[in-house]
Phi, psi and omega in degrees: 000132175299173187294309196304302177314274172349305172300319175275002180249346176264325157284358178094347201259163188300119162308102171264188191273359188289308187316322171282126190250133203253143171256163186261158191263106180296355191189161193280150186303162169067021171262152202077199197289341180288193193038156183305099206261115187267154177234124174222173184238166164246179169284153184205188174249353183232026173254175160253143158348315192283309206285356186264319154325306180300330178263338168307327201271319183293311197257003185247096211288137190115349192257125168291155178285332163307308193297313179304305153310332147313291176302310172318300163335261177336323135355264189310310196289312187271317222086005159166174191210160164254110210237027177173117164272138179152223197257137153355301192268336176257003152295330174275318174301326183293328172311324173271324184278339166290312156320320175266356158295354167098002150312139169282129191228123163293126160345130187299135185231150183263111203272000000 
């Protein structure tokens, strides 16, 4: 936004499109922290079935413990599941946190 604009938007007053100055696109959309990011588990040899639905179900928000018994399944079978979609910062809490529960965890990958 030009200065003059600024000074009318600080006043409260109406902002025209002249006033907006469009910046050029430094990266393709969802490049940087935006766009969408899996959380995934991998298969491992020392989880259970129970502990892995129960963390899933604790830490995912939305998730049954039934939907986790799914996903463990899918798990067991394929060798890992993506068990959480979304934006960058609450993929990294979920991640750390299925993680210090003792889940085997793939690098967060940008989806």
């Amino acid at each position: 936004m030009s200065e003059p604009g600024r000074r009318a938007a600080a006043k409260g007053e109406r902002v025209s499109d002249a006033d907006v100055i469009e910046l050029p696109r430094t990266g393709d959309p969802g490049a940087g922290v935006g766009g969408n990011w899996r959380v995934i588990v991998l298969n491992d040899d020392h989880n259970t079935f129970t502990h892995v639905a129960n963390t899933l179900a604790r830490y995912i928000p939305g998730m049954t413990v039934d939907q986790g018994f799914a996903i463990a399944d899918r798990i067991h079978n394929s060798g890992q599941a993506v068990v959480w979609s979304g934006a960058k910062e609450p993929a990294e809490l979920y991640w750390e946190q299925l993680n210090d529960a003792g889940l085997t965890m793939a690098p967060l990958e940008r989806g």
